[in-house]
C-alpha positions as CSV (number, residue, x, y, z in Angstrom):
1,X,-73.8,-167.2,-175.3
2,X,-70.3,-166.2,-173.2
3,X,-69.6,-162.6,-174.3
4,X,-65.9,-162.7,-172.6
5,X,-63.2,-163.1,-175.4
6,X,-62.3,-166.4,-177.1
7,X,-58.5,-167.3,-176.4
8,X,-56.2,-169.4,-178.3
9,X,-53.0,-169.8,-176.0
10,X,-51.9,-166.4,-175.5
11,X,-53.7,-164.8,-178.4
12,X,-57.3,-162.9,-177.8
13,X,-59.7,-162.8,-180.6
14,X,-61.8,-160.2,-181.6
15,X,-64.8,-161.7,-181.4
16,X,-66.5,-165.6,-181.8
17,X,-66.9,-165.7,-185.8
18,X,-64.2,-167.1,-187.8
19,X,-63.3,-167.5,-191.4
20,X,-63.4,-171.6,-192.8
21,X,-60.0,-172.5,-194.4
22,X,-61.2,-173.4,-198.0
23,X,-58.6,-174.5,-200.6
24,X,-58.3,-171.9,-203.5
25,X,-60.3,-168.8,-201.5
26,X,-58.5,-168.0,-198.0
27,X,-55.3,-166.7,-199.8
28,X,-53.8,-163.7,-197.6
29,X,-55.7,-160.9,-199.6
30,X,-59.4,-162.9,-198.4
31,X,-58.5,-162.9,-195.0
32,X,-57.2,-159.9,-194.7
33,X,-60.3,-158.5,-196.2
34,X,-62.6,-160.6,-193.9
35,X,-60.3,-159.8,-190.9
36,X,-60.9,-156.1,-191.6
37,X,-64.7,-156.4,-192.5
38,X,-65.3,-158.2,-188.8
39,X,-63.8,-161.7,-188.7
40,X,-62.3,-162.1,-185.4
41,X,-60.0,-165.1,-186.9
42,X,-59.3,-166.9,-190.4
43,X,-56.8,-169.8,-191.4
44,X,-54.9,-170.5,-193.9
45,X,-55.8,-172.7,-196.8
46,X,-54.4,-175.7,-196.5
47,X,-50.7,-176.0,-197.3
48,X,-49.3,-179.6,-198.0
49,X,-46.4,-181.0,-195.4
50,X,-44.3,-182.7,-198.2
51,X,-41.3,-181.2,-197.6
52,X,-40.5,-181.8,-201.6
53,X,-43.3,-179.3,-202.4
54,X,-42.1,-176.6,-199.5
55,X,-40.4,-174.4,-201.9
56,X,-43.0,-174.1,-204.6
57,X,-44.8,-171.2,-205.8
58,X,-48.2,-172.8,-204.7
59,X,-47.4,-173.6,-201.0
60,X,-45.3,-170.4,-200.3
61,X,-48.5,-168.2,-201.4
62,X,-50.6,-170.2,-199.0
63,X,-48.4,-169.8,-196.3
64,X,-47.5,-166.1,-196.8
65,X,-48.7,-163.9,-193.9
66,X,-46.6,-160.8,-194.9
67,X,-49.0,-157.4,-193.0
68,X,-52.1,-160.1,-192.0
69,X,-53.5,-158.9,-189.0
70,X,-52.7,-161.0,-186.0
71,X,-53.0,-164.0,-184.9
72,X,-51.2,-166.0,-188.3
73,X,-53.1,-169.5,-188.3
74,X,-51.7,-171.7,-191.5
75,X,-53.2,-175.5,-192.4
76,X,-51.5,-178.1,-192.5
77,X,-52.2,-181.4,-194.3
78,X,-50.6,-184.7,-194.3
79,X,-50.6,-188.5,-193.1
80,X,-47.0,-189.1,-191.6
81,X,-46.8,-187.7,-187.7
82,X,-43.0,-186.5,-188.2
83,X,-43.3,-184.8,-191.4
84,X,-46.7,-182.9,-190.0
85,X,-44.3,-181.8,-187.2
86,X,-41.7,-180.7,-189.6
87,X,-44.3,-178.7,-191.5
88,X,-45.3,-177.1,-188.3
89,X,-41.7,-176.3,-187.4
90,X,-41.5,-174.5,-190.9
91,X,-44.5,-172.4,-190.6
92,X,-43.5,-171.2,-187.5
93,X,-40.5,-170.7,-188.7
94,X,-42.2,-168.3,-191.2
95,X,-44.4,-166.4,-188.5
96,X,-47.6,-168.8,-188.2
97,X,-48.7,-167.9,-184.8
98,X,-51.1,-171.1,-184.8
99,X,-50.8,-174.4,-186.5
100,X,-54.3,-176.0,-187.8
101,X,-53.8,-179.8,-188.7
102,X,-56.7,-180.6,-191.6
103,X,-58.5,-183.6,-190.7
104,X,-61.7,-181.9,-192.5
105,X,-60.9,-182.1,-196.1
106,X,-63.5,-184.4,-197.8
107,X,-61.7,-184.1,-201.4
108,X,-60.8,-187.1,-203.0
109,X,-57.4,-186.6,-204.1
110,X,-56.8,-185.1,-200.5
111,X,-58.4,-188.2,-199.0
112,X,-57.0,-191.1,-201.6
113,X,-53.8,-190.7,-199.9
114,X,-55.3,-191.3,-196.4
115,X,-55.0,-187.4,-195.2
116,X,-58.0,-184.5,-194.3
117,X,-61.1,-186.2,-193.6
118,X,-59.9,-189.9,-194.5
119,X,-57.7,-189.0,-191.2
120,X,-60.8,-190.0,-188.7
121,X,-60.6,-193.5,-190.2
122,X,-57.5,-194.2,-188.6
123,X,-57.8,-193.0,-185.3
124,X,-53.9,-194.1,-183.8
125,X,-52.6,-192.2,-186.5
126,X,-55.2,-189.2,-185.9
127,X,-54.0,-189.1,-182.7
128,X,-50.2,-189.9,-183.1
129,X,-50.3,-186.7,-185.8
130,X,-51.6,-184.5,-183.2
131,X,-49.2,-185.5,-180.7
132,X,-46.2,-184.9,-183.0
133,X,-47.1,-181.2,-183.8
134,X,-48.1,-180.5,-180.5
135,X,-44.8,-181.5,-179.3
136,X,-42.7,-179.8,-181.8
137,X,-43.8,-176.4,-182.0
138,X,-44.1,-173.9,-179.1
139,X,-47.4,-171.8,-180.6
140,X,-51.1,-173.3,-180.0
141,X,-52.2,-176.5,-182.2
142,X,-55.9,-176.5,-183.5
143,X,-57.7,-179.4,-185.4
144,X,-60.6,-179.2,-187.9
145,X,-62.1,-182.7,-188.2
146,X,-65.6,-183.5,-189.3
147,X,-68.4,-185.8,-187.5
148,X,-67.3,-188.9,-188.5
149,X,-65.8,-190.7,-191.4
150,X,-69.4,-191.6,-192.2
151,X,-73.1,-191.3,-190.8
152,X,-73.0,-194.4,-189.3
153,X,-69.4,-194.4,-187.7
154,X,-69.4,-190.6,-186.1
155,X,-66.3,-190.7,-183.8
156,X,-66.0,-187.1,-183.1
157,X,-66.3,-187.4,-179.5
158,X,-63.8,-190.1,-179.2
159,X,-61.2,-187.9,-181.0
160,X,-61.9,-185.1,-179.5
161,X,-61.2,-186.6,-176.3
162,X,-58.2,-187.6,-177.5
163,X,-57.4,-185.0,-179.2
164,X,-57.3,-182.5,-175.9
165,X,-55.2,-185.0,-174.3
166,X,-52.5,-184.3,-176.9
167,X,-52.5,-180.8,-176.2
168,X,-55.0,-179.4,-178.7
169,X,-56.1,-175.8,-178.1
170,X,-59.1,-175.6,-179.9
171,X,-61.1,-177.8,-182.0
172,X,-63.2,-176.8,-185.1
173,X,-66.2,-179.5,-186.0
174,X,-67.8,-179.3,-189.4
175,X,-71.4,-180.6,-189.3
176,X,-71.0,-183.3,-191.7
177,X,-69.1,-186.3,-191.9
178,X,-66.3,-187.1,-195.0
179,X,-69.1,-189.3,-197.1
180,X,-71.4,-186.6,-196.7
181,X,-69.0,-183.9,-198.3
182,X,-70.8,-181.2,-198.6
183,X,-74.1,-182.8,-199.2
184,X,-77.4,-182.3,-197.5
185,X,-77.6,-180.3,-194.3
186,X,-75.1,-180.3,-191.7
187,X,-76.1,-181.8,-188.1
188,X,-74.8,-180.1,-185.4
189,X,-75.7,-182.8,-182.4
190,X,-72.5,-184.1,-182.5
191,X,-71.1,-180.4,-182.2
192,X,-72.8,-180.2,-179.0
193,X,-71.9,-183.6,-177.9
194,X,-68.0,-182.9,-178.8
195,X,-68.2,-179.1,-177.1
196,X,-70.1,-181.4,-174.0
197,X,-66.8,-183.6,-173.5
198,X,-64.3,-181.6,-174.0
199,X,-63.5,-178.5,-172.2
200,X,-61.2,-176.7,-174.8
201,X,-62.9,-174.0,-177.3
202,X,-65.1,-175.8,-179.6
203,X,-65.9,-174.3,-183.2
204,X,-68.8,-175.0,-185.1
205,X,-68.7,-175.2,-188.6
206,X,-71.3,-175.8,-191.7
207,X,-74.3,-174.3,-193.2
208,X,-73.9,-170.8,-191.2
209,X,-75.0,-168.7,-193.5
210,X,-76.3,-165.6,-191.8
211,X,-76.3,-163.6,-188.3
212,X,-79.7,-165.4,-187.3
213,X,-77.9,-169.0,-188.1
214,X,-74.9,-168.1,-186.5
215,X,-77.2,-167.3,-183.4
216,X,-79.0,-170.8,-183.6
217,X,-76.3,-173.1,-183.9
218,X,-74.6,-170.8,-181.5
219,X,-77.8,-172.1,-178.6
220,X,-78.1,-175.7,-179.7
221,X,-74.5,-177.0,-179.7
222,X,-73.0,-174.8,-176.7
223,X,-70.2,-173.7,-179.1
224,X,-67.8,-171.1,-178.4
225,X,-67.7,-169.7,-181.9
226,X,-69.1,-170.3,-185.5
227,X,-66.9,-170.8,-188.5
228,X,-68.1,-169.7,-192.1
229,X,-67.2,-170.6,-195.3
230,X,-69.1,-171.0,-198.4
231,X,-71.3,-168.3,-197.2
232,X,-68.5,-165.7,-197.2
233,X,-67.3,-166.3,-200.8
234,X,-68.3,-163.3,-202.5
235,X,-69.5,-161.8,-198.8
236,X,-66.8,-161.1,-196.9
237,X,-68.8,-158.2,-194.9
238,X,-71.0,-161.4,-193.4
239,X,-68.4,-161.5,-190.7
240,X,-68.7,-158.0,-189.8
241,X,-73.0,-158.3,-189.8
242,X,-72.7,-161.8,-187.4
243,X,-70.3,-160.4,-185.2
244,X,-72.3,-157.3,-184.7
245,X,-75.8,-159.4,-184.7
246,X,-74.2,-161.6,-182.1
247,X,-73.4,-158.7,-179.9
248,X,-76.4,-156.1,-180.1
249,X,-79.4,-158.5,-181.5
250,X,-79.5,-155.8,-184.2
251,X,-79.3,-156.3,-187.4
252,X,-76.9,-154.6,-190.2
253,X,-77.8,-153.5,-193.4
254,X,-76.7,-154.8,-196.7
255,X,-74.0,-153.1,-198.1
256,X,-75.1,-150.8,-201.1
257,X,-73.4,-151.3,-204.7
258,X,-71.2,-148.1,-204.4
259,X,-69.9,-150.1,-201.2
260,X,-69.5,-153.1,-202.4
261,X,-67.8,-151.9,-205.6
262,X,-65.2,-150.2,-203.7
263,X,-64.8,-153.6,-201.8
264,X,-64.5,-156.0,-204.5
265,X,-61.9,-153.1,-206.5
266,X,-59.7,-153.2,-202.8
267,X,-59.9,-157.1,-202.8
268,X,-58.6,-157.1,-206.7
269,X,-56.3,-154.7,-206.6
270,X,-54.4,-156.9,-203.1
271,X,-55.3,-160.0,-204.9
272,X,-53.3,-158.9,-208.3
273,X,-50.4,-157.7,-206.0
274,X,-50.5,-161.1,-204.1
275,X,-50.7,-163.2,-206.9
276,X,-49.2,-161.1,-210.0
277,X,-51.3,-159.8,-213.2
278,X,-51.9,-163.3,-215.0
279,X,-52.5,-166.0,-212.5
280,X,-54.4,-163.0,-210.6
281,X,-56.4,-162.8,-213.8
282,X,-57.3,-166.0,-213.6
283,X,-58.4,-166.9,-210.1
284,X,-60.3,-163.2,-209.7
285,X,-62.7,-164.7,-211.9
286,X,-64.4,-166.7,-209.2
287,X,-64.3,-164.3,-207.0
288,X,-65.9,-161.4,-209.0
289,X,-68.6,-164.4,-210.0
290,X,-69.1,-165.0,-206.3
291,X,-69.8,-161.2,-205.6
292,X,-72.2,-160.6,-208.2
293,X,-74.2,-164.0,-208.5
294,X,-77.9,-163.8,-208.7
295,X,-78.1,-160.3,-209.9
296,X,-80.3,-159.0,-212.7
297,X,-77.8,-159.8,-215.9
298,X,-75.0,-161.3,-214.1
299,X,-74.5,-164.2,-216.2
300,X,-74.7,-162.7,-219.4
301,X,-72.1,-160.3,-217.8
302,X,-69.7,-162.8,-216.1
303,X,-69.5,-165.0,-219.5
304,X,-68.0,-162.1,-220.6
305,X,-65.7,-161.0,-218.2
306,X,-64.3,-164.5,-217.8
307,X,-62.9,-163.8,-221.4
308,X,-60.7,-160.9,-220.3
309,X,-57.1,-161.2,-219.4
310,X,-55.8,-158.5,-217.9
311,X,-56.5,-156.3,-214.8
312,X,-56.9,-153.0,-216.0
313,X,-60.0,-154.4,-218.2
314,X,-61.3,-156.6,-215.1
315,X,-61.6,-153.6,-212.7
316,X,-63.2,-151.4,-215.1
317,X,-65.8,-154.0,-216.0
318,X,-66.9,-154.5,-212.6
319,X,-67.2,-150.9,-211.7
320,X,-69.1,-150.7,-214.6
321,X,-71.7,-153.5,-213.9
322,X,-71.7,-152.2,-210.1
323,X,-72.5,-148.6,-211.6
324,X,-75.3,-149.6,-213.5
325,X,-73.9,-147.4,-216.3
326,X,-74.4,-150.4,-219.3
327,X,-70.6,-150.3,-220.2
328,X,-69.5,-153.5,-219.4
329,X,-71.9,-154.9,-222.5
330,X,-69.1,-153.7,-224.6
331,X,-67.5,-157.4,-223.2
332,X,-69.1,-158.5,-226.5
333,X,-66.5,-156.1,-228.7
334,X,-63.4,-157.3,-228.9
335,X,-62.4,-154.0,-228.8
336,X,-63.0,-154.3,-225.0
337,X,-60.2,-153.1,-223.1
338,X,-59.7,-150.0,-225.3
339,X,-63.3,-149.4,-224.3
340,X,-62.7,-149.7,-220.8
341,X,-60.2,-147.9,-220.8
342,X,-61.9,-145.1,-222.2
């Protein structure tokens, strides 16, 4: 495994392990976090290209890099080459350093109108959507595709050939094809038969889940760098372990619960700001779920929590369960904010 930096056009990353786009998580207050806890690169969730939809509330938060840490990658999804190159234009426009076209997506209402994953069905237009972006913005153009649209049409090498042709500057490859979704185990052959034909950086993606799986899929598909997603939700310090796995062959320690309180109430408080009180409310539920899944009493906790609506009383339940100190089984009171508070 090279040990020189990774480059994407004129920007050097910090090391080989990247954050996954996923729609819903990578908002600007999770990659900022995973950029600080090790993450040598993160994109955007996916922001649509309709240029009707530009303007709303939704896309502008996804493609909001106010104070990230450099390089700004945003997602872009869509069918129609010259509104994709629009979109790039606009998000450049807006301080995206690096344009990522989805061609990964597997979700149905994402792929019943032909765009993310459905993409590798239609190869011309595949192609013709890479040449359009490439061509109308002046910052490096990435693509996350999948195997194949199914196991038995894998066409990841052709693309990817084609894809480098059109000026790609890196190319991320998640271990499944769109029929699989996110089913079964990924298969990371075709990962080393796309990094094998192509002689741009090559990204593998799927089922890393620690520093020692980082390390294998690292040796069997020649990739420059791994891409995790799932597996951070709820762990952003996994970028920060694989990194430093990757680079000494030791291996970090688990972050204690005083450390990962203080985490989870610095990811809160930016994801509140980001999103404001209610809607931040809302979508910290997941998160918080994420971070505290499988431990002693979680559920019982969480089915709680998920009942409270605002952010003072969300932050003090938390700490609480973190501490160990029994006070966030006063979720059962109605009462439980004034608790809290107390």
């Amino acid at each position: 495994m090279s040990t020189a930096a990774l480059v994407i056009g004129p920007h050097a990353l910090r090391n080989r392990v990247f954050v996954a786009p996923m729609a819903g998580v990578t908002d600007r207050p999770f990659r900022q976090l995973c950029k600080r806890l090790g993450a040598g690169y993160a994109v955007s969730e996916m922001a649509t290209s309709n240029p009707r939809l530009r303007a709303s509330p939704q896309t502008s938060r996804r493609t909001d890099h106010a104070g990230e840490i450099e390089p700004r990658a945003v997602q872009i999804v869509g069918t129609d080459p010259a509104t994709m190159a629009e979109a790039a234009r606009h998000n450049v426009e807006r301080g995206a350093q690096i344009v990522d076209i989805n061609m990964g997506c597997p979700a149905k209402k994402v792929c019943s109108i032909a765009a993310g994953a459905a993409l590798m069905a239609n190869e011309p237009l595949a192609i013709a959507i890479v040449e359009a972006v490439v061509r109308a913005v002046r910052v490096p153009v990435t693509v996350k595709l999948r195997t194949g649209p199914t196991p038995a049409s894998r066409n990841a090498v052709r693309l990817a050939r084609a894809f480098e042709s059109a000026g790609a500057a890196m190319l991320a490859v998640h271990g499944r094809t769109r029929a699989c979704a996110f089913r079964g185990r990924a298969e990371y052959a075709t990962i080393a038969e796309v990094k094998a034909a192509v002689s741009i950086p090559v990204v593998a993606n799927g089922d890393v889940d620690s520093p020692w799986s980082a390390r294998d899929v690292l040796l069997s598909t020649g990739a420059d760098a791994v891409m995790i997603g799932r597996a951070a939700q709820g762990r952003p310090w996994i970028f920060g372990q694989v990194a430093h796995f990757l680079a000494t062959g030791e291996l970090p320690a688990e972050p204690d619960d005083a450390a990962i309180a203080a985490l989870l109430r610095d990811h809160l408080l930016d994801h509140y700001a980001f999103h404001g009180e209610e809607r931040g409310v809302r979508s910290a539920r997941r998160h918080v779920g994420w971070y505290l899944s499988g431990r002693p009493g979680a559920r019982e906790f969480l089915a709680a929590f998920n009942a409270l609506d605002t952010a003072e009383a969300q932050l003090a339940a938390a700490e609480a369960f973190l501490a160990h100190d029994g006070r966030w089984r006063a979720a059962n009171d109605t009462r439980i904010q004034r608790s809290y508070a107390a």
